[in-house]
C-alpha positions in Angstrom: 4.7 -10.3 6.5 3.8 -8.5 3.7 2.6 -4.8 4.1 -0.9 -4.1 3.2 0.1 -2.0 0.3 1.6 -4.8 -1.2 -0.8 -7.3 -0.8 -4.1 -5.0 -1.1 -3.0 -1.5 -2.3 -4.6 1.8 -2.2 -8.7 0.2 -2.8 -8.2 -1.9 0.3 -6.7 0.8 2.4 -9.8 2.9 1.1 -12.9 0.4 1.7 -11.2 -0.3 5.6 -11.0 3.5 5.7 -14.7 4.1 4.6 -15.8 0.6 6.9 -13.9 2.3 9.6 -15.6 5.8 9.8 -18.6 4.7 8.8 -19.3 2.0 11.2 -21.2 -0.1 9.8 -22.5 0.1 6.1 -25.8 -1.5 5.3 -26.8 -2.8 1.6 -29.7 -4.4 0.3 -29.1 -8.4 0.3 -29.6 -8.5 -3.5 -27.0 -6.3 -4.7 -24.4 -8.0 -6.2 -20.4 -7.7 -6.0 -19.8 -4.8 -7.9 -23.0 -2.7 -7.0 -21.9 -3.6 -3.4 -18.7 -1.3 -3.7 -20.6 1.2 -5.5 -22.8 1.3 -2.6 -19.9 1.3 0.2 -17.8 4.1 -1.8 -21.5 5.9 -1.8 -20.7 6.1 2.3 -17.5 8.7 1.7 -19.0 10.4 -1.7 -17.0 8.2 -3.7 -17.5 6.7 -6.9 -15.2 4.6 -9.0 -15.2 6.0 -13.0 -14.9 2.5 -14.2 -15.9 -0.8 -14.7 -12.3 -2.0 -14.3 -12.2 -0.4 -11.2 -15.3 -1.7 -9.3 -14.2 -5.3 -10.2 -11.3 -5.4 -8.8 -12.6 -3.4 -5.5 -15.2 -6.2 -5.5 -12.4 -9.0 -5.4 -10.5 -7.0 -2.6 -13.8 -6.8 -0.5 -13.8 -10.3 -1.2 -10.0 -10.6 0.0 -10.5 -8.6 2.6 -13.5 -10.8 4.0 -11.4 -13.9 3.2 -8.9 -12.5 5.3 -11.1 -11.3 8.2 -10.5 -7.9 7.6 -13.8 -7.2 6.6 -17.2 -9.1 8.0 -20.1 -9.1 5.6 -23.6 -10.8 7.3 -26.9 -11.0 5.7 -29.5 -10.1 8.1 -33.1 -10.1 6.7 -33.1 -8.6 3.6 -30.0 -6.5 3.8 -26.1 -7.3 3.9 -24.4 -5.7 7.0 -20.8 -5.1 6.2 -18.1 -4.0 9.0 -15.0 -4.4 10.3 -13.5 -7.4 12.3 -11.3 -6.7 15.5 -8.1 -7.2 12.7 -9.6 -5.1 10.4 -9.9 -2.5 13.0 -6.0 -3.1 14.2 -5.1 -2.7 10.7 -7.0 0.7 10.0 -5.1 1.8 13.2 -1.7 0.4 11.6 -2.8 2.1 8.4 -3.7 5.4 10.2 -0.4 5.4 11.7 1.5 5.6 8.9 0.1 8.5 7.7 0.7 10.8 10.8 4.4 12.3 10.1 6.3 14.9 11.9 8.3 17.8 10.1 11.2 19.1 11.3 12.0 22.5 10.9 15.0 24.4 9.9 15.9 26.1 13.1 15.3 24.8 16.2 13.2 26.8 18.6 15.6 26.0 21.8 13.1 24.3 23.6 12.8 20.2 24.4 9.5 18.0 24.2 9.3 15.1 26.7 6.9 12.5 25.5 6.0 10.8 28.8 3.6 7.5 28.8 2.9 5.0 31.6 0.5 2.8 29.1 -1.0 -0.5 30.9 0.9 -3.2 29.6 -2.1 -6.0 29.3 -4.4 -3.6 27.9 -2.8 -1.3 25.2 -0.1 -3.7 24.5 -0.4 -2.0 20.9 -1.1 1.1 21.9 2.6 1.2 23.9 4.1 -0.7 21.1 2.9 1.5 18.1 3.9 4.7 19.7 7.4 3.4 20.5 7.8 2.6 17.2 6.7 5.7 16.2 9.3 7.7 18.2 12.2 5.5 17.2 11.0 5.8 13.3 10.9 10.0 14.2 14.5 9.2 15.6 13.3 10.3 19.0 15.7 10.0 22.2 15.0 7.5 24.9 15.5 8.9 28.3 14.5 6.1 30.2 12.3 3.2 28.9 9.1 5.9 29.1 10.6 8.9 28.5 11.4 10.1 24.7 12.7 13.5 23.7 13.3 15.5 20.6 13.7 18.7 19.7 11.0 19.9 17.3 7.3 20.1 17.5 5.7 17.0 17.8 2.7 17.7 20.4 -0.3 17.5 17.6 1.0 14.6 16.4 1.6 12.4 19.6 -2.2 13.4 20.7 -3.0 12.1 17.5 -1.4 8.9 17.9 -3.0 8.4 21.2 -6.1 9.3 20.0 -6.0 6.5 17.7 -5.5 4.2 20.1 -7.6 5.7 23.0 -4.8 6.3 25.5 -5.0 9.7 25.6 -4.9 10.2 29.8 -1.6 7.6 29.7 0.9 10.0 27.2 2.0 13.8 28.2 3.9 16.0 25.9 6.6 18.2 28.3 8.0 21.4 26.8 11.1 22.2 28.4 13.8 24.6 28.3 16.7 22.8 29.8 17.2 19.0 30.4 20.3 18.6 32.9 23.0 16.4 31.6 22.1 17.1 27.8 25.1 15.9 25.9 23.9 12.6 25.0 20.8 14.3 23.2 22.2 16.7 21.9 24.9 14.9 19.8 21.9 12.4 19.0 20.3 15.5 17.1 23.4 17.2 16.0 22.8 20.1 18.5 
């Protein structure tokens, strides 16, 4: 499947973005293609300089709609524009891939156990996405719940459940020691 850079670049990733914080953004019914992305970058104090520009924002709104991304209904006079259920699971997949961790140069001797006990049938996604996330950081797995690694990570891990609302299901651990370390230590070179 191809990413959503690749198939909608930056402009896509933007309109979802604005759509996503927003709400809901509400235009008079009349206005046409390309004042309707004037009016929807309006939402974040954007503008686009150029005529080039809007045009081809107006053909990704209109890819994102074909694609139910993006829902656009005309109610009355006015043309309610918001996001579908995908387009919200793809702002979340786009969010994600912002949200980085560093790793510093030295390491402060102490451990952080990500711990999660995520519902399986309800935040199938949620679990998923933040598993991925800790193998892409090169975390250690513990057990199937139970990640380690040794540099700060806490901000970023509330973040991630955050995003996807399962906040009182993940715990970040600071510890000193772990018993029985060697395995995680020569994953991290230690």
């Amino acid at each position: 499947m191809n990413s959503m850079k690749e198939r909608y670049g930056e402009i896509a990733k933007q309109i979802l973005g604005i759509v996503g914080v927003t709400g809901v953004v509400i235009v008079a019914a009349a206005v046409p293609g390309v004042l309707l992305v004037a009016k929807i970058f309006e939402q974040n104090h954007r503008q686009f300089p150029k005529k080039y520009e809007k045009q081809k924002a107006a053909r990704t709104i209109q890819r994102l709609q074909e694609t139910n991304l993006l829902k656009i209904t005309k109610r009355g006079g006015e043309l309610i524009v918001e996001l579908t259920e995908e387009g919200k699971k793809k702002l979340k997949e786009i969010e994600l891939t912002k949200i980085m961790i560093s790793k510093p140069s030295h390491w402060d001797r102490k451990w952080r156990i990500v711990v999660f006990d995520i519902p399986d049938r309800s935040f199938k996604q949620a679990r998923d996405a933040l598993r991925g996330k800790l193998r892409q950081w090169e975390f250690y797995p513990l057990q199937k719940s139970v990640w380690v690694c040794p540099w700060p990570c806490e901000k970023e891990i509330q973040l991630i459940a955050e995003l996807y609302g399962v906040n009182r299901y993940v715990n970040v651990i600071l510890s000193e020691k772990i018993l029985y370390d060697a395995a995680v230590r020569k994953h991290f070179a230690l």
